[in-house]
C-alpha positions as CSV (number, residue, x, y, z in Angstrom):
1,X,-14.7,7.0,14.6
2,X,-17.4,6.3,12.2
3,X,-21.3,5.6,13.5
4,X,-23.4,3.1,12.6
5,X,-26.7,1.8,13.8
6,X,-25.4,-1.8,15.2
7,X,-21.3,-0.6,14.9
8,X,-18.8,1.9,14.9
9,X,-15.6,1.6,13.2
10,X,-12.2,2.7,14.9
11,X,-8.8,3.0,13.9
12,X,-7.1,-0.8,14.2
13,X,-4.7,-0.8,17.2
14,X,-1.3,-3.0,17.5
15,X,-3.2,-3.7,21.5
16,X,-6.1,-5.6,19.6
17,X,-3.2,-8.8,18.6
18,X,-5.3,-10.9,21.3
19,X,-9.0,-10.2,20.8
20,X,-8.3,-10.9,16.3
21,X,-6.6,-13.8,17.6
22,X,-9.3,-15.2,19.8
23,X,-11.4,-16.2,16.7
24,X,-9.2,-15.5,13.8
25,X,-8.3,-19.2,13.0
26,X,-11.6,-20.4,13.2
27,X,-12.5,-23.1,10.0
28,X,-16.4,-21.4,9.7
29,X,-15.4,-18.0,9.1
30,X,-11.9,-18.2,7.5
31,X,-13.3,-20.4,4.8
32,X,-15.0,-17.2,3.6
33,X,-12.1,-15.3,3.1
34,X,-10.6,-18.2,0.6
35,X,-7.3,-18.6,2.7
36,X,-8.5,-21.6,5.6
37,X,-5.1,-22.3,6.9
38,X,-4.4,-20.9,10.2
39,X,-2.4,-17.9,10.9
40,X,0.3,-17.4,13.6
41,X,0.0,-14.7,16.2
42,X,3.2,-13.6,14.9
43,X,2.1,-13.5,11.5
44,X,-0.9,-11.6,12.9
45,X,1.0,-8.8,14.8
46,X,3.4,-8.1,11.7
47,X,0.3,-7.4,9.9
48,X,-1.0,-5.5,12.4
49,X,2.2,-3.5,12.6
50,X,1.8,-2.8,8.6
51,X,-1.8,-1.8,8.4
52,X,-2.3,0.6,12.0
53,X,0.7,2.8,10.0
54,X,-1.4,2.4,6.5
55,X,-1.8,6.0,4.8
56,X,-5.1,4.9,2.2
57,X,-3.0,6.9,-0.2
58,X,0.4,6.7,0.1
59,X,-0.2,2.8,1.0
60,X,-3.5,1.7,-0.9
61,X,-5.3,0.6,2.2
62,X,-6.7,1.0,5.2
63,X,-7.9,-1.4,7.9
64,X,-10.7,-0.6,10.3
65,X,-11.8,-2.4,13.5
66,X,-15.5,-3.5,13.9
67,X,-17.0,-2.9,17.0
68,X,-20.7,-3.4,18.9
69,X,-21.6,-0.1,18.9
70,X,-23.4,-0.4,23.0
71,X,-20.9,-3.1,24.1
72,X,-17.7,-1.8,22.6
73,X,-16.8,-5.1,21.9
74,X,-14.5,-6.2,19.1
75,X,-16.6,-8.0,16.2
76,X,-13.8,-8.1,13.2
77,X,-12.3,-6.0,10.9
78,X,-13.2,-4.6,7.2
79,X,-10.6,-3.5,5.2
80,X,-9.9,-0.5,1.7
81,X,-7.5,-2.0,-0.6
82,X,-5.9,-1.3,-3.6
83,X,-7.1,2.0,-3.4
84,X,-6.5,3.8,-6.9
85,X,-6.7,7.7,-6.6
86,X,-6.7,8.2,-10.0
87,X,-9.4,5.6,-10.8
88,X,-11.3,6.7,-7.6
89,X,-12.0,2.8,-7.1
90,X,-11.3,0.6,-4.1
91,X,-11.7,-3.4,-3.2
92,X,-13.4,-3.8,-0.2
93,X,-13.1,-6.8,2.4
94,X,-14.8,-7.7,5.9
95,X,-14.8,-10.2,8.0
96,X,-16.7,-10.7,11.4
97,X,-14.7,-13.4,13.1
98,X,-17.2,-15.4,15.6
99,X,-19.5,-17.1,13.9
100,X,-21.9,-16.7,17.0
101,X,-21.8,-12.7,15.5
102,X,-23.4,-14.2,12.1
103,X,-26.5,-12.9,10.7
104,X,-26.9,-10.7,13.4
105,X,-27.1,-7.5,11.2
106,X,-23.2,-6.2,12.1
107,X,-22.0,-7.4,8.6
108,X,-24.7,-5.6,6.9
109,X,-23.8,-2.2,8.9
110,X,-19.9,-2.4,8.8
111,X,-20.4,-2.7,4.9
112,X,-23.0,0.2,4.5
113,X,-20.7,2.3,7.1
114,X,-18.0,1.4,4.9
115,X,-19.5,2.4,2.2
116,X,-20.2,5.8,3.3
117,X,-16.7,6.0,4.3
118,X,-15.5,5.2,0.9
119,X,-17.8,7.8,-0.8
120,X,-17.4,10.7,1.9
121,X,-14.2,10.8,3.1
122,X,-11.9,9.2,0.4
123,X,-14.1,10.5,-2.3
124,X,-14.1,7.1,-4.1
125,X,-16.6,6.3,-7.2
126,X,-16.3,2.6,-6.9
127,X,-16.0,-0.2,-4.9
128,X,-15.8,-3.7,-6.0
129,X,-15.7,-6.6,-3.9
130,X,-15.0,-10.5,-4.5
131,X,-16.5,-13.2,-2.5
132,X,-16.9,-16.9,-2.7
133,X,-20.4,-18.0,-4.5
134,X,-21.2,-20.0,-1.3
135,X,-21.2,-17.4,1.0
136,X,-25.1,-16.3,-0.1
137,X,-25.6,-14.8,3.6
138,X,-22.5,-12.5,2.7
139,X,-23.9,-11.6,-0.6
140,X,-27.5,-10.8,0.9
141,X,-25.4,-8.4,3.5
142,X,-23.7,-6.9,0.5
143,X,-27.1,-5.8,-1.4
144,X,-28.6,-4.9,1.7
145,X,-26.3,-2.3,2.2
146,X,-25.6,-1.0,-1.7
147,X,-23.7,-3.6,-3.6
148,X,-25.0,-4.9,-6.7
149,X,-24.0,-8.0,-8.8
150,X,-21.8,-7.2,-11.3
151,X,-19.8,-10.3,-13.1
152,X,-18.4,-14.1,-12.1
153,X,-14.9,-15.2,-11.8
154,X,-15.5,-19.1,-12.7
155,X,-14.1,-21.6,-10.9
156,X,-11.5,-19.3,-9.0
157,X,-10.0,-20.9,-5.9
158,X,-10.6,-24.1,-4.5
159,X,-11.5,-24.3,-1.5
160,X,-13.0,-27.1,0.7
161,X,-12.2,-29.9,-1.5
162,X,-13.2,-28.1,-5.1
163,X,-13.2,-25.2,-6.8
164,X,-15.7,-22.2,-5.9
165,X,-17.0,-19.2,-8.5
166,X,-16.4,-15.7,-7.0
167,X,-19.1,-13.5,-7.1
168,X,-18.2,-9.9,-7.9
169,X,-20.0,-7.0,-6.9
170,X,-19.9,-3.4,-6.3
171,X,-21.3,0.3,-5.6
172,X,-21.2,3.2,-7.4
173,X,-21.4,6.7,-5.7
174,X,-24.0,8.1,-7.3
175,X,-26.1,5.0,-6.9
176,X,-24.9,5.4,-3.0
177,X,-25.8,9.3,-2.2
178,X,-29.4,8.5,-3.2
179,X,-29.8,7.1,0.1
180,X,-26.7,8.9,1.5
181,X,-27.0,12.2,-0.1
182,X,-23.7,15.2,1.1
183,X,-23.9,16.3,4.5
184,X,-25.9,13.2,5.8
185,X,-24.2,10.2,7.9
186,X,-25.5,6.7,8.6
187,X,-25.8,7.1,12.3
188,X,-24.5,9.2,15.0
189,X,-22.6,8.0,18.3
């Protein structure tokens, strides 16, 4: 389990099928993660029977839970993929699922817990995200917590009745162990 000051991360669990479902199909946030059409639960638990078995390795991903680090209750998920161990680089991907959970400074902490996760434990160099050029609270969340701008994918994916520009962004290491130097961690338990 990794600590940060709002959240700690946890290993995803086949058990957590209900509580991803209970907000997972919700139009506000699923519209962020350019793929609005609602998923079954028994889409949902297949996937969930894929990535609690992931290897970030062997598999090029791994899946973490988001939760309220005094409540213990689930806020989302955030996500490794296409992990390259030769390149050292990641993609990276979150998503807190009730919108009431919005700008409440989880996002920001899950990413910059990720981030140290990515650096100090798989030993990455760089992670790169995408995001839709709408979601500005998103962005803000991704430079708060180390991610800088780095290109645009133009008109990418429509979405909401017309096509959206993805931002891209990412964080290098070294840039990263400024703030997070060897030996330190974000937060503790």
């Amino acid at each position: 389990m990794y600590y940060g000051e709002k959240v700690h991360l946890r290993a995803l669990e086949l058990e957590d099928l209900d509580v991803v479902m209970e907000n997972w199909n919700n139009l506000e946030m699923r519209q962020f993660l350019a793929t609005a059409w609602p998923m079954s639960k028994n889409i949902e638990r297949k996937w969930l029977e894929r990535v609690t078995t992931m290897d970030p390795w062997k598999d090029g991903g791994m899946v973490l839970a988001i939760e309220d680090k005094k409540t213990k209750k689930f806020l989302g998920s955030t996500s490794f993929f296409d992990i390259s161990k030769q390149n050292q680089r990641a993609e990276f991907g979150i998503a807190i699922h009730n919108p009431e959970n919005f700008g409440r400074g989880y996002g920001t902490d899950a990413v910059r817990l990720m981030l140290w996760v990515g650096f100090h434990i798989l030993g990455l160099n760089s992670i790169f995200l995408v995001t839709l050029d709408t979601n500005v609270r998103a962005q803000h969340a991704y430079e708060k917590a180390g991610f800088k701008r780095a290109g645009l994918y133009r008109q990418a994916t429509y979405m909401m009745g017309k096509f959206h520009d993805f931002v891209v962004m990412d964080a290098i290491r070294e840039d990263f162990l400024k703030q997070y130097p060897p030996g330190t961690q974000v937060s503790g338990p």
